[in-house]
C-alpha positions as CSV (number, residue, x, y, z in Angstrom):
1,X,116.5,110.3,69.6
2,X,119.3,112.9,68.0
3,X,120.5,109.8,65.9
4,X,117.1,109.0,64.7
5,X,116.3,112.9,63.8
6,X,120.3,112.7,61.9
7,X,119.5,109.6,59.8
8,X,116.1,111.3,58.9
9,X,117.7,114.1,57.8
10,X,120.3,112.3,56.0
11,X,117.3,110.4,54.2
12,X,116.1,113.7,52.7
13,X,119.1,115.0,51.7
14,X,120.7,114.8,48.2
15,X,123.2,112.0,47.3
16,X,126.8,113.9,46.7
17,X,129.6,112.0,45.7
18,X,133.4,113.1,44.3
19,X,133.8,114.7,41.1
20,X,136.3,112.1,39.4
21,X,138.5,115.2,38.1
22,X,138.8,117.1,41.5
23,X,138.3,116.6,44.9
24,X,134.6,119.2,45.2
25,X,131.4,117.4,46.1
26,X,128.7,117.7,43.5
27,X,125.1,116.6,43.7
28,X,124.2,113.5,41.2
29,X,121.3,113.2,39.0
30,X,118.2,114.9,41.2
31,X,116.5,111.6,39.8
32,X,118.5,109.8,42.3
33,X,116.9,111.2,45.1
34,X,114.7,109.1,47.1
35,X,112.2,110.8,49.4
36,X,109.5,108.9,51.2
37,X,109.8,105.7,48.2
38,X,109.5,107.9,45.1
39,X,112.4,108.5,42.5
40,X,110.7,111.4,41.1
41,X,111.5,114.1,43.7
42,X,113.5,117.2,41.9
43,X,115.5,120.2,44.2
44,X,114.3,121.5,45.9
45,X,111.9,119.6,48.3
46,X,110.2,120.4,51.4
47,X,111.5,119.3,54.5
48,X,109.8,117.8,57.5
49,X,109.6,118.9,61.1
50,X,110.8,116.2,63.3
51,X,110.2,116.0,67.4
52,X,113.9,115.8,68.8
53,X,113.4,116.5,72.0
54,X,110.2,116.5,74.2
55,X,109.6,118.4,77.2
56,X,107.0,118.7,79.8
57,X,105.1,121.7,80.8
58,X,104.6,121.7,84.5
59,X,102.3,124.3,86.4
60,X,102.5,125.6,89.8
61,X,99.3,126.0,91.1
62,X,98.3,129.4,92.7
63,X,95.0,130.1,95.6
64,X,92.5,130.6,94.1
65,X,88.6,132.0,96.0
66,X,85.7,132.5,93.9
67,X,82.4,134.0,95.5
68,X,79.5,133.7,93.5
69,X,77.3,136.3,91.7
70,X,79.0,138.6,93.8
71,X,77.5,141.8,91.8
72,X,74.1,140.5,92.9
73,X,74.4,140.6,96.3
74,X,73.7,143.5,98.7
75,X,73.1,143.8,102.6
76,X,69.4,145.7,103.4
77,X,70.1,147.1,107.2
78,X,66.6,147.0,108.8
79,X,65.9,148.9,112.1
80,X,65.9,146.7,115.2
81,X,65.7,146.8,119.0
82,X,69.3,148.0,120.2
83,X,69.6,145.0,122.2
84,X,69.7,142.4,119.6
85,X,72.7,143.7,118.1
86,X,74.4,143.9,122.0
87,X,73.5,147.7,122.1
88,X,71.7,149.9,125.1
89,X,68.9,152.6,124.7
90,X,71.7,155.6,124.4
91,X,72.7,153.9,120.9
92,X,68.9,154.1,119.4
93,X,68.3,153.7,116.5
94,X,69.8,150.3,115.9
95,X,70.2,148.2,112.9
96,X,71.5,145.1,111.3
97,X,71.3,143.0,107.9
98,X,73.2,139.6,106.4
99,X,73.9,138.4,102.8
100,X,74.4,135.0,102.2
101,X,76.9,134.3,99.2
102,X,78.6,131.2,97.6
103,X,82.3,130.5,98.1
104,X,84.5,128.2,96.6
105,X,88.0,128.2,96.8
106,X,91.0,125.4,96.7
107,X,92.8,125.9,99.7
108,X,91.1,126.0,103.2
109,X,90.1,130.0,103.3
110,X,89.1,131.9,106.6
111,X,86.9,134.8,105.7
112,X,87.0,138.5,106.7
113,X,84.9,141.9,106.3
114,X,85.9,145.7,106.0
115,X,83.5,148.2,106.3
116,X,84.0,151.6,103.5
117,X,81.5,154.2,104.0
118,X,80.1,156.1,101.0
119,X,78.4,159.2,99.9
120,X,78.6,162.8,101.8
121,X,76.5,163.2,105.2
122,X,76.5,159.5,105.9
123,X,74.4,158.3,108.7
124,X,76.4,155.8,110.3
125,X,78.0,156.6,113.2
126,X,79.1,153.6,114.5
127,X,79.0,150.2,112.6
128,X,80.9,146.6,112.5
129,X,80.9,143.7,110.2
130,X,81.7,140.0,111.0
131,X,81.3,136.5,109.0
132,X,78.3,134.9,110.9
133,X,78.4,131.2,109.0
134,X,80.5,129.3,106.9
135,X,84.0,130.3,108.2
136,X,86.7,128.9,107.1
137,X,85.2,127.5,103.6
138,X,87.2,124.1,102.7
139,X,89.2,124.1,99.9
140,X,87.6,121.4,98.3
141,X,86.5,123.7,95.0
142,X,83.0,122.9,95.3
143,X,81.0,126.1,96.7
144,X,79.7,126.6,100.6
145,X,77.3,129.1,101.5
146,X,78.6,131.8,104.1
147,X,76.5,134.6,105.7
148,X,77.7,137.5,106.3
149,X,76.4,140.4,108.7
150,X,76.2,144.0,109.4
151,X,75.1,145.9,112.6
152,X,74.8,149.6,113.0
153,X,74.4,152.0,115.7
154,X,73.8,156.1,116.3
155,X,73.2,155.9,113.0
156,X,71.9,159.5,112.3
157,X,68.4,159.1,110.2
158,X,67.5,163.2,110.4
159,X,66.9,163.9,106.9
160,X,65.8,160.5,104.9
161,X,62.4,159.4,104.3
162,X,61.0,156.3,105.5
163,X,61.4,153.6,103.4
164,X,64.0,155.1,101.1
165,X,66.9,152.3,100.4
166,X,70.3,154.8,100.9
167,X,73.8,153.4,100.3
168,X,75.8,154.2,103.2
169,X,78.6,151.9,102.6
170,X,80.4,148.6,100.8
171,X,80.8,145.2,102.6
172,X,84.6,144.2,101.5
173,X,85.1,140.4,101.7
174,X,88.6,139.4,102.8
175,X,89.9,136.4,102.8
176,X,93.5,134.8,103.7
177,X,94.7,130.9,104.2
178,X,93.1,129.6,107.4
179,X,96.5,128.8,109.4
């Protein structure tokens, strides 16, 4: 390849011989030139760009989890029995609430939750989060549905109206390689 791109150059480049009376190089008659079959060609011309020397780009592929329309989704706790959450009368009043949520991802991911409460005087006392379907998504790229689920007890209701949607918290999502 370096040959080729030399004998190129050497195409494009003026003729030079010895000047008869000393031993300088000078450049002949312009005329003399030859660049791509035309005599015509006066200094100086353009050159061209030639590939000497190709190399590959290569990527290393990172992990990579996607849940979709995440900003859309939100978990509505509704008041239920204490003992369909696994709770007794002494943890009255009782509630729980899922979101179910895309995934995709391309390695095999195993799901998580955090609970974060929010705002001053929050009601919840005591509250957990866990991934109820879906876990571990395959890491296939195409997207699985996963629910995920909130239960809350002693939550202290004293002062909010019936009916009033109040934020007491954020779901975090977690997720790690499933090994």
């Amino acid at each position: 390849m370096i040959a080729i791109a030399v004998v190129a150059l050497l195409a494009t480049s003026a003729h030079a011989a010895l000047n008869p009376s000393g031993d300088k190089l000078w450049v002949g008659d312009h005329h003399a030139v030859k660049v791509d079959g035309s005599d015509n060609v006066r200094w100086p011309w353009e050159y061209k760009a030639l590939d000497v020397c190709i190399i590959p780009i290569k990527m290393h592929v990172g992990m990579y989890v996607q849940v979709f329309e995440c900003k859309k989704k939100k978990v509505i706790l509704q008041q239920v029995d204490c003992g369909d959450i696994g709770k007794g009368g002494g943890d009255y009043p009782c509630y729980r609430g899922c979101v179910s949520f895309q995934v995709r991802a391309n390695f095999e991911v195993k799901m998580g939750t955090n609970l974060e409460k929010t705002g001053d005087n929050n009601p919840i006392a005591d509250w957990e989060a866990w991934i109820e379907d879906g876990n571990p998504v395959p890491g296939d790229g195409e997207y699985h549905w996963v629910e995920a689920c909130v239960k809350a007890w002693k939550t202290k209701l004293y002062k909010a109206t019936p009916g009033d949607e109040v934020n007491v918290g954020n779901l975090h999502i977690t997720v790690k390689p499933n090994v």
